[in-house]
C-alpha positions as CSV (number, residue, x, y, z in Angstrom):
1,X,44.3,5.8,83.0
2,X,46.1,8.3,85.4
3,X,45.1,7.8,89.5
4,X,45.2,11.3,90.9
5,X,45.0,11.7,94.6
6,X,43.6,15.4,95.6
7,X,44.8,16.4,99.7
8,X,42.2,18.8,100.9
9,X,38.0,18.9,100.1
10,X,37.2,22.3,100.0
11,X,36.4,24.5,97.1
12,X,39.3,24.2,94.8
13,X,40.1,21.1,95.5
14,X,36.9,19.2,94.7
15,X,36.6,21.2,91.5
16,X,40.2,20.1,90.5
17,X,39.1,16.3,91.7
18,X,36.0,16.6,89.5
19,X,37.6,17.9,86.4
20,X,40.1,15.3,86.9
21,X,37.3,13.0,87.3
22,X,35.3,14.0,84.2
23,X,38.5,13.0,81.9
24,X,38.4,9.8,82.8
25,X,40.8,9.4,85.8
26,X,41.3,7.0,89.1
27,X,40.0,10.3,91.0
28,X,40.4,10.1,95.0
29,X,39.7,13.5,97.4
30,X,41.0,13.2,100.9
31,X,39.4,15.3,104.1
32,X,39.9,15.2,107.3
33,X,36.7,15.0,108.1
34,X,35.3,11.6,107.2
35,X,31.7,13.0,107.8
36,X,31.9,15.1,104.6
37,X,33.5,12.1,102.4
38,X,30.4,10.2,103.3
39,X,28.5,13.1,101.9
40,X,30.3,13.3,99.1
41,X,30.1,9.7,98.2
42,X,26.2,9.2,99.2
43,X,25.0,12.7,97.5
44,X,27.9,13.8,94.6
45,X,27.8,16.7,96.4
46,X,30.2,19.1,98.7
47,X,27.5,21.4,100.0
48,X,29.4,23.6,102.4
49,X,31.8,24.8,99.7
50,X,30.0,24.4,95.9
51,X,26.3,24.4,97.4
52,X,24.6,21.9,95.2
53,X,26.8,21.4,92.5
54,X,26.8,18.3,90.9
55,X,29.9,16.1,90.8
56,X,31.5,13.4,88.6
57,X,29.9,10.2,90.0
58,X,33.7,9.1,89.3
59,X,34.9,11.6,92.3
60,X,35.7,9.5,95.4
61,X,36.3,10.9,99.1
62,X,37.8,9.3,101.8
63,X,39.1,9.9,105.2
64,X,41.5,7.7,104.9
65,X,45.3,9.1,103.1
66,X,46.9,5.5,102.1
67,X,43.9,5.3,100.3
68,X,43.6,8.3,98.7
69,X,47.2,8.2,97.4
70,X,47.7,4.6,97.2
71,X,49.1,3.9,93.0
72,X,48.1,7.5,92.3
73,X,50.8,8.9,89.9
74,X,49.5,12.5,90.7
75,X,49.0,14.3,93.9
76,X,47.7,17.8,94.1
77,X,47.7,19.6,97.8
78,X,45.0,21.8,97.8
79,X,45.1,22.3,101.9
80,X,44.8,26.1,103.3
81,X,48.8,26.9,103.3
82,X,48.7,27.0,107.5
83,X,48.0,23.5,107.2
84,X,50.2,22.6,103.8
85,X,53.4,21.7,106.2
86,X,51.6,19.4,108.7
87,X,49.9,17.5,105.6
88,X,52.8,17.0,103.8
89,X,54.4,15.6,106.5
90,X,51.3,13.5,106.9
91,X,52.1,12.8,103.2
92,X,56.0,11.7,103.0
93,X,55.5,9.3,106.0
94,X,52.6,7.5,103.7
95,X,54.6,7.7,100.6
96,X,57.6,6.0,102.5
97,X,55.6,3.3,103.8
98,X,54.0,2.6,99.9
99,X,57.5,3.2,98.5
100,X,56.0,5.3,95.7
101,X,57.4,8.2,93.7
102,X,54.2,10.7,92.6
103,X,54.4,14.1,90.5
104,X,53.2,16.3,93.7
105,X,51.5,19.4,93.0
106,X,51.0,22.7,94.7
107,X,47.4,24.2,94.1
108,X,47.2,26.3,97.0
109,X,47.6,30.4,96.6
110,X,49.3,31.2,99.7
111,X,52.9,32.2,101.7
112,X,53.0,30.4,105.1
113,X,53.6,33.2,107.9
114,X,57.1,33.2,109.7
115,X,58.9,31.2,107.2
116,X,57.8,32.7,104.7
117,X,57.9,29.9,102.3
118,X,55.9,29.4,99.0
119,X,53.7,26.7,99.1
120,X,56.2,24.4,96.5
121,X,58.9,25.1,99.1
122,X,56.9,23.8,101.9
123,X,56.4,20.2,100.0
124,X,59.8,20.2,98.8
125,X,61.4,20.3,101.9
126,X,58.6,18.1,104.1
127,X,58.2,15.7,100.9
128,X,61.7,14.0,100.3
129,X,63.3,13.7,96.7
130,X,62.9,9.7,96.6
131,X,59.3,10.0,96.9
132,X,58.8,12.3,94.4
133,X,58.4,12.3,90.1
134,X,58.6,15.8,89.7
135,X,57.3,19.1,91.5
136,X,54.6,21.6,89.9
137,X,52.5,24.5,90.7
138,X,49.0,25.1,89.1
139,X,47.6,28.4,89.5
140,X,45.8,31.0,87.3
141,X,42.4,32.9,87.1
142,X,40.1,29.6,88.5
143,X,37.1,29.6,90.9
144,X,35.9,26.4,92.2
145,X,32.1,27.8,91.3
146,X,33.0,28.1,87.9
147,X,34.8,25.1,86.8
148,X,32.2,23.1,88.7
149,X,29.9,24.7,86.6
150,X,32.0,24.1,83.4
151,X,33.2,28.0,82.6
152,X,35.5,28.0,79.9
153,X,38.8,28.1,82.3
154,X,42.3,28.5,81.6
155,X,45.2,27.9,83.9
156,X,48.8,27.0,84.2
157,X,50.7,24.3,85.1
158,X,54.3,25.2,86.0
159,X,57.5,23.2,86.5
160,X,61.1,23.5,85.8
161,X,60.6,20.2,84.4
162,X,58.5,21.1,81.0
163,X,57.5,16.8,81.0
164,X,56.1,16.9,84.4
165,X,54.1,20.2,82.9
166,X,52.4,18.5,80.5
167,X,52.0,15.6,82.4
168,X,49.3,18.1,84.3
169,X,48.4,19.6,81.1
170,X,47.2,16.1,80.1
171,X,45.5,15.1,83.4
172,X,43.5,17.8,83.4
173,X,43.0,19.6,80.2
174,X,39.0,19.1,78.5
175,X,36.8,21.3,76.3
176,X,36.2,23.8,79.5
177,X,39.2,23.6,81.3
178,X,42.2,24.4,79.8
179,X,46.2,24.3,81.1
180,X,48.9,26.1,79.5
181,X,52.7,24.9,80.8
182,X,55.0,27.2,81.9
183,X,58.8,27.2,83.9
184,X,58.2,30.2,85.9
185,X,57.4,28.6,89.7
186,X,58.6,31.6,91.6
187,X,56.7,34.3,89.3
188,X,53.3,32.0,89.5
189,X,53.2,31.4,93.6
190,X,54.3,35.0,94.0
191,X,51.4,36.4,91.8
192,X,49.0,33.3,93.1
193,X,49.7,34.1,96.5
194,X,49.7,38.5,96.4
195,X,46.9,38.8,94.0
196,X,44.9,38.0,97.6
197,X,46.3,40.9,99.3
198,X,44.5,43.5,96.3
199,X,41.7,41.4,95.8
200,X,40.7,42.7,100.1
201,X,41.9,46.2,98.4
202,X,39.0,45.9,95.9
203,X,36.5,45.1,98.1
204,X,37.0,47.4,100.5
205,X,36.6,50.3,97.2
206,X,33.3,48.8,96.5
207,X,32.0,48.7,99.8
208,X,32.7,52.1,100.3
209,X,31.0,53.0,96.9
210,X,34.1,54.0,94.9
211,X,33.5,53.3,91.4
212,X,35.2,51.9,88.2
213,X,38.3,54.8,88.7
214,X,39.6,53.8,92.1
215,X,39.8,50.0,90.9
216,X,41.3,50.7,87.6
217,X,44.6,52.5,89.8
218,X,43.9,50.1,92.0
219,X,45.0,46.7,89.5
220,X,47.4,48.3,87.7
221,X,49.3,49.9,91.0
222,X,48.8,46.3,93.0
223,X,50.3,44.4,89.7
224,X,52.9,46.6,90.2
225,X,53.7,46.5,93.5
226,X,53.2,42.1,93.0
227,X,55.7,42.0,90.1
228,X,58.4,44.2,91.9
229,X,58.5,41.2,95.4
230,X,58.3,38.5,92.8
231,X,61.4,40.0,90.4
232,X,63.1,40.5,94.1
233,X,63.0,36.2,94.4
234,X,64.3,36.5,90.9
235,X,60.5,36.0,88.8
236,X,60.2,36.5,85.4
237,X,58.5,39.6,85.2
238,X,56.8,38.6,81.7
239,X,54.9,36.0,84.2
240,X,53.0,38.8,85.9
241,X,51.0,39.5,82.7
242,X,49.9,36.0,82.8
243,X,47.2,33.4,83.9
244,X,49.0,33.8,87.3
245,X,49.6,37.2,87.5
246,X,47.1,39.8,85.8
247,X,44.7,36.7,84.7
248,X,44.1,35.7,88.8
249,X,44.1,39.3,90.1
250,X,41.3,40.0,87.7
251,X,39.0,37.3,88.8
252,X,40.0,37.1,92.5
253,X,40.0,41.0,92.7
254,X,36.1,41.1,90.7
255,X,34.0,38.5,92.1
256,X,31.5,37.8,95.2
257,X,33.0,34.3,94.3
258,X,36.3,35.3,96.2
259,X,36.4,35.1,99.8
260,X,38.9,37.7,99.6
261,X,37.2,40.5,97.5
262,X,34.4,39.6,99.7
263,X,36.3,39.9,103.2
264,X,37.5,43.4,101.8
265,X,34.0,44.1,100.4
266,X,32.6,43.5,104.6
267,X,35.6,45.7,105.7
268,X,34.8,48.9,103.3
269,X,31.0,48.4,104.9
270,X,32.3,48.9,108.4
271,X,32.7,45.4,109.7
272,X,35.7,44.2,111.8
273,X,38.2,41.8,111.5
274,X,36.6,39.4,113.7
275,X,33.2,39.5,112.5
276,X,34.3,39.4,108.8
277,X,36.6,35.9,109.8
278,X,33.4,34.6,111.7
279,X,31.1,35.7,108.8
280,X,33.1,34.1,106.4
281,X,33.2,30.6,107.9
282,X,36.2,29.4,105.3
283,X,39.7,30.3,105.5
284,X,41.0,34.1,103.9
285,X,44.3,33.5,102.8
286,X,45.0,36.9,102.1
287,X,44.4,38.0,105.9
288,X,48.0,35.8,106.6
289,X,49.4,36.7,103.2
290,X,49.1,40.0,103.5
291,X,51.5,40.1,106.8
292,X,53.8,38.0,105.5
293,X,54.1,40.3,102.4
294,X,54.3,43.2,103.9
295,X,57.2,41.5,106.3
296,X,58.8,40.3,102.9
297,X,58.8,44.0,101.4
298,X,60.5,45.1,104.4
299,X,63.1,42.7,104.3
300,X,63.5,42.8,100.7
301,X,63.2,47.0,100.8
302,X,60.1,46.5,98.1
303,X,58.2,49.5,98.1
304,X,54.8,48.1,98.0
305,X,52.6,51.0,99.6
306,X,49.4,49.1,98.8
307,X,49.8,46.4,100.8
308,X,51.6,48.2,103.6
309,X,47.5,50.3,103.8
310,X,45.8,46.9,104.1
311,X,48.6,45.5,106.4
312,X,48.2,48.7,108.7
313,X,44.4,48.4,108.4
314,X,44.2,44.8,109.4
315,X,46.3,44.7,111.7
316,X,47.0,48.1,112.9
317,X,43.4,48.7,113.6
318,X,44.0,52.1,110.9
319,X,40.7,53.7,109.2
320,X,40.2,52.4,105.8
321,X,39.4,55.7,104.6
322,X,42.5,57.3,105.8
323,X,44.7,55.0,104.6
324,X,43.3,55.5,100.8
325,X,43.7,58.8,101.6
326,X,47.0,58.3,102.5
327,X,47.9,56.7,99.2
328,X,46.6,59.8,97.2
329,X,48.9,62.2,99.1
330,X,52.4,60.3,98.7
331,X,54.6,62.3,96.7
332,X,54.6,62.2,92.9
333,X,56.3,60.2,90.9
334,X,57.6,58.3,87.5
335,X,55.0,55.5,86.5
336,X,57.5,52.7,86.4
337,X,59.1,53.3,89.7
């Protein structure tokens, strides 16, 4: 039996704890909040994130780290990316004192702002070598709600080493949830991480009633301007019509289940910035990403004219309107450029 230690009790994370948990596993899920683990442990439940959702009686929270990662041969951080850095150093002073090596996993879809670091990055350089069996990323077309509710799933687990790959594939793989391996780390955080940035773009279309047209341009022009940044870092750009590419901006960029379709769905209805982060009570990662990619495609001199509209509209203050319209009247071109 494996021991997998999950950092972080929101959404994702307790749904990758419970389908851990459900194969079988030594499952612990660490918050911050010791209030909720006591909910968790009392009720199976995480009601501010998966409502009333049953989970694995198997599924353990604490409060405490040690604990949590104490003889655990996986760890996945699943912490909001502006808090990955501060947890993993959190992490690699815990590790040290246990003298353990883990696999350690990145499960969070995000770039942190000003450094502009993928999530892996951020562990690899806050997590030292000795304490570590290997370095992965998991990403792919995956709502909490779903898995929770055991939807056929497929993800992938990604690692320049293929055996700490499959060592995920193993953990978590079962007759609903199912992980492919792949090498391609850049290519999947890249596509993880932008697919955010379009999935506020399709919400804003719907709420302001543009129909099946405007979101059709809209995938196939944002998977475009997503595969150009991530072939810029050197990404396969085969990896873009994957699980983590086309697979995760389909279901992040479709469903009321996304806090980011539904953040852009609130902005297309009129709503402001403010009220929409208020409303949403949970963190938008694709409010941070999409500064830091828009930052990144000027650096890089990506054209990415997509997410230079939603970077101007969230933080520029510009009408949502105009800056569709804006989009329609760039000059003409060649499809692949």
């Amino acid at each position: 039996m494996t021991k997998v230690g999950v950092l972080g009790a929101g959404s994702w994370g307790t749904a990758l704890a419970n389908v851990a948990a459900e194969n079988g596993h030594e499952v612990a899920l660490w918050t911050h909040r010791p209030e909720q683990a006591e909910v968790i442990n009392a009720e199976h439940k995480n009601p501010k994130y998966l409502g009333d959702n049953e989970l694995h009686a198997g599924l353990w929270a604490t409060g405490d780290m040690t604990q949590a990662v104490d003889k655990a041969d996986i760890i996945l951080s699943v912490v909001p990316t502006g808090a990955t850095r501060g947890v993993a150093k959190q992490l690699a002073d815990v590790l040290a004192d246990l003298d353990q090596q883990v696999i350690l996993v990145a499960a969070t879809k995000g770039l942190e702002p000003h450094t502009y670091k993928r999530v892996s990055e951020i562990l690899e350089e806050e997590v030292p070598a000795s304490s570590r069996n290997g370095l992965a990323v998991i990403a792919g077309p995956s709502h909490a709600e779903g898995v929770v509710k055991h939807d056929p799933t497929l993800i992938t687990a990604v690692s320049e080493n293929l055996k700490v790959a499959e060592a995920l594939q193993h953990a978590l793989t079962n007759s609903n949830f199912r992980v492919y391996t792949g090498d391609d780390i850049v290519g999947a955080e890249i596509g993880a991480a932008l697919k955010n940035v379009i999935a506020i773009a399709a919400g804003a279309l719907e709420g302001l009633g543009y129909d099946s047209n405007a979101k059709a341009a809209l995938f196939t022009r944002g998977l475009a301007e997503i595969s150009r940044l991530g072939q810029g870092f050197g990404a396969n750009p085969v990896t873009f019509m994957g699980l983590s590419g086309v697979g995760d901006l389909f279901v992040t960029a479709t469903s009321v289940h996304s806090r980011n379709y539904r953040a852009g769905l609130q902005l297309g209805q009129g709503h402001t910035l403010d009220e929409i982060v208020e409303n949403m009570g949970m963190v938008i990662e694709g409010i941070s990403t999409t500064k830091v990619a828009y930052e990144l495609s000027q650096k890089k001199h990506v054209a990415m004219p997509i997410t230079e509209s939603i970077y101007k509209v969230l933080y520029e203050g510009l009408d949502i309107k105009l800056a569709i319209q804006e989009l329609m009247d760039r000059p003409v071109q060649q499809e692949g450029k």
